[in-house]
C-alpha positions as CSV (number, residue, x, y, z in Angstrom):
1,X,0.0,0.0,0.0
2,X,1.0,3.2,-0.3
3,X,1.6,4.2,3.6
4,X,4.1,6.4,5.7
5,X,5.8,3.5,7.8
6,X,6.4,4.9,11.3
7,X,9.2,4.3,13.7
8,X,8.2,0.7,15.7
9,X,7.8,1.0,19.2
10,X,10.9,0.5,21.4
11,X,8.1,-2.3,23.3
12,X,5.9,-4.8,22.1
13,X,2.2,-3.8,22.9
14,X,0.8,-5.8,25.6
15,X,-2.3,-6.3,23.4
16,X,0.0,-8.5,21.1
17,X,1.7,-10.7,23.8
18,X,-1.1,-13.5,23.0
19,X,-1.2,-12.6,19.7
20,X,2.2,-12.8,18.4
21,X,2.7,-16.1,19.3
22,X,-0.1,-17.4,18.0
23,X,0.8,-15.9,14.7
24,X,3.9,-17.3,15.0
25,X,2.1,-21.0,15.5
26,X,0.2,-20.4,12.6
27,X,3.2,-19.2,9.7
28,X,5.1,-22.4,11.3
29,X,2.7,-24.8,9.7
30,X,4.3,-23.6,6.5
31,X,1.1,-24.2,4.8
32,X,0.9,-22.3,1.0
33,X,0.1,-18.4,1.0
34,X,-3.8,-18.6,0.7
35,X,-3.4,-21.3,3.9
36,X,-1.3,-19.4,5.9
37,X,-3.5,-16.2,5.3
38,X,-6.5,-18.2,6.6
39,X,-5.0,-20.0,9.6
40,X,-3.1,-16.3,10.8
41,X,-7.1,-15.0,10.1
42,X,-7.9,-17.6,12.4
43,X,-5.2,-16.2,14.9
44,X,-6.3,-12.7,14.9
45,X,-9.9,-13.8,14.8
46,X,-9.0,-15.2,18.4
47,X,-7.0,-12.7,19.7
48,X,-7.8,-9.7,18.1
49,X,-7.0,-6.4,20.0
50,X,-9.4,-4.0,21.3
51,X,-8.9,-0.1,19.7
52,X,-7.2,0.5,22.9
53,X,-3.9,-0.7,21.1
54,X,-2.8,2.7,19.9
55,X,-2.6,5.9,22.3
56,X,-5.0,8.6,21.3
57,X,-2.8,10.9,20.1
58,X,-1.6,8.4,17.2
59,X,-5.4,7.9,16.2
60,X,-5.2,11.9,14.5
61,X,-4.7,13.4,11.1
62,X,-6.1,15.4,8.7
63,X,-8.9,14.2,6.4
64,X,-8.1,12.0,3.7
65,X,-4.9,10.4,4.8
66,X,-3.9,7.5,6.8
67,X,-0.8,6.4,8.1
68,X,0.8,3.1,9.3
69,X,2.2,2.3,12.7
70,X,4.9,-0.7,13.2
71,X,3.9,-2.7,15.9
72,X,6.0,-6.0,15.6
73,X,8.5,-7.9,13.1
74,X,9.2,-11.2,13.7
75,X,12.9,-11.9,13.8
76,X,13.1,-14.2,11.0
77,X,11.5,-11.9,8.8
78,X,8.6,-14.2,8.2
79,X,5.8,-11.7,9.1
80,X,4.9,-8.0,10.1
81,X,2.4,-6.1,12.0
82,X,1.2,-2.7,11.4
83,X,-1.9,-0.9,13.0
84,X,-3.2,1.7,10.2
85,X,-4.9,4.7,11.0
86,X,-7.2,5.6,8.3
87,X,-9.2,9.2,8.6
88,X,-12.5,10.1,6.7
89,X,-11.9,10.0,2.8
90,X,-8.9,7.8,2.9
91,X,-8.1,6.3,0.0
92,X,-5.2,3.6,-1.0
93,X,-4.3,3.6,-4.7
94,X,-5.1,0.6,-6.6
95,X,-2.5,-2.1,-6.4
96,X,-1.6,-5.6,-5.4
97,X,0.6,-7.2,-2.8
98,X,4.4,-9.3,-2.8
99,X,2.9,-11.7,-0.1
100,X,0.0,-12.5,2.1
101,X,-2.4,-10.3,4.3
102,X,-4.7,-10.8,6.5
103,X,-6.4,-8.0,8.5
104,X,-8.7,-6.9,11.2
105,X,-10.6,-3.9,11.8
106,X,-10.0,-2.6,15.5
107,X,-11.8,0.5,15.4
108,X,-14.7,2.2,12.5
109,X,-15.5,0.7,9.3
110,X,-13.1,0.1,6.9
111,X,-14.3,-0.5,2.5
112,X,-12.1,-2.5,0.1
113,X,-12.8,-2.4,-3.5
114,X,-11.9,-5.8,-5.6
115,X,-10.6,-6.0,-9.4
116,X,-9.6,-8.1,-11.7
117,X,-7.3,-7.5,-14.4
118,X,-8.8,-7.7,-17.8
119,X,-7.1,-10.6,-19.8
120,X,-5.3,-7.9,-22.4
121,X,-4.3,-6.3,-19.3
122,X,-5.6,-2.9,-20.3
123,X,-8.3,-2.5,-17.9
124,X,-9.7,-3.2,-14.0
125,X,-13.1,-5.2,-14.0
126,X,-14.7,-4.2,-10.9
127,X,-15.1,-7.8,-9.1
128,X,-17.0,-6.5,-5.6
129,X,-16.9,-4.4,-3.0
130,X,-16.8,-5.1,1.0
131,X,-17.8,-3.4,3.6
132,X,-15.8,-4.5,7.1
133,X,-17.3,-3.0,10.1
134,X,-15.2,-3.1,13.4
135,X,-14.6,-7.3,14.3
136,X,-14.3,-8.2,11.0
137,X,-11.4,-10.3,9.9
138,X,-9.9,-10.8,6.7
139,X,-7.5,-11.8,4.3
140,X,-5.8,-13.3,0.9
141,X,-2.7,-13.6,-1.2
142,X,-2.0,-13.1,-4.7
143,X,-2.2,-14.0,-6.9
144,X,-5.9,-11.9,-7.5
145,X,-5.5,-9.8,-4.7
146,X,-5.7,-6.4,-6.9
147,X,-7.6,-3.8,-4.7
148,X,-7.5,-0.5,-2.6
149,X,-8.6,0.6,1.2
150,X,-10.9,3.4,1.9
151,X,-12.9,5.1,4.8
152,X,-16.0,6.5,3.6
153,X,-17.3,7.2,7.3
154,X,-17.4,10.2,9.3
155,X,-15.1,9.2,11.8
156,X,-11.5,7.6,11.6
157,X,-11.0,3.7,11.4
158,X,-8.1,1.6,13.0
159,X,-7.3,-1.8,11.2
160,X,-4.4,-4.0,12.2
161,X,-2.7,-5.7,9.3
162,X,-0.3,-9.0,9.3
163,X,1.8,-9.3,6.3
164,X,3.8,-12.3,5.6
165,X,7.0,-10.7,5.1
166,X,9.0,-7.9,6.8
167,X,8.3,-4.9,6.0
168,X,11.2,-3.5,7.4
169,X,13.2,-4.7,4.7
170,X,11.3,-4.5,2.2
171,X,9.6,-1.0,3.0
172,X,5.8,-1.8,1.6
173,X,3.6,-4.2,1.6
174,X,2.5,-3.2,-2.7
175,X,3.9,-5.3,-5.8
176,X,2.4,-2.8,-8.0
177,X,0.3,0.1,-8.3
178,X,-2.7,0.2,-10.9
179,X,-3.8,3.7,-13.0
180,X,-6.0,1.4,-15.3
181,X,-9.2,2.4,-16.6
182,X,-12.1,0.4,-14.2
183,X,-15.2,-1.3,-16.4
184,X,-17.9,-2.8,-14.9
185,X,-18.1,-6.5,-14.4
186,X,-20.4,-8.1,-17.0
């Protein structure tokens, strides 16, 4: 995505000290991409934090932006967490991702807008549209993971998102960005 990475806290959260681990269980099975997405869904599903995570003073910003807050890398690079901030007209730019993600919404209501790539690769097919309210856990892997985040709410939204890589190294979570021209689906 196309986020402002932030410096990650000298401490792990408490709110992750259950959840880390259990993370950790789940990328161990080694399973494939969209199996590891689903079993670390099933992790945060059980252990999801409360909006509490953040202090309120990292929660701000000014409309239409949102911003990304490192909360853990695992040592062996073989995930990342990040607790996004998104404020009211928030918008990602179309794209896709290098790995897996799965993500919860901590805090608001949180859109995400699916595509497909047209087979000549000239156009987006719009494939759906989602609507996550706060509880709601998610996730998938590419390939056919082209989409973008948005806040269409009056108030801000938190979301906590688990990426199978670290982002430290790699500095975002985004393959590639998409300025394609979006058609309908038929």
């Amino acid at each position: 995505m196309d986020i402002t990475l932030t410096a990650r806290p000298a401490t792990q959260p408490p709110e992750l000290n259950e959840l880390v681990p259990a993370v950790r269980a789940a990328v161990a099975r080694n399973a494939g991409w969209r199996d590891t997405a689903s079993h670390v869904a099933d992790a945060l599903r059980e252990h999801l934090p409360s909006p509490g995570l953040l202090p309120a003073g990292l929660l701000e910003g000014e409309y239409g932006t949102h911003r990304s807050h490192r909360l853990h890398v695992e040592p062996d690079g073989s995930f990342s967490m990040l607790a996004i901030v998104w404020q009211p007209g928030a918008l990602t730019r179309v794209h896709d991702h290098v790995t897996w993600c799965v993500l919860g919404i901590l805090a608001g209501v949180q859109y995400e807008d699916l595509y497909a790539l047209a087979d000549d690769g000239t156009a987006l097919i719009e494939a759906g549209s989602t609507r996550n309210p706060t509880g709601e856990v998610t996730g998938f892997a590419p390939p056919g993971d082209i989409h973008r985040m948005r806040n269409a709410e009056d108030g801000p939204a938190v979301s906590l998102h688990i990426y199978g890589t670290d982002l430290d190294r790699i500095g975002s979570s985004a393959r590639r960005f998409y300025d394609l021209p979006v058609r309908p689906a038929r």
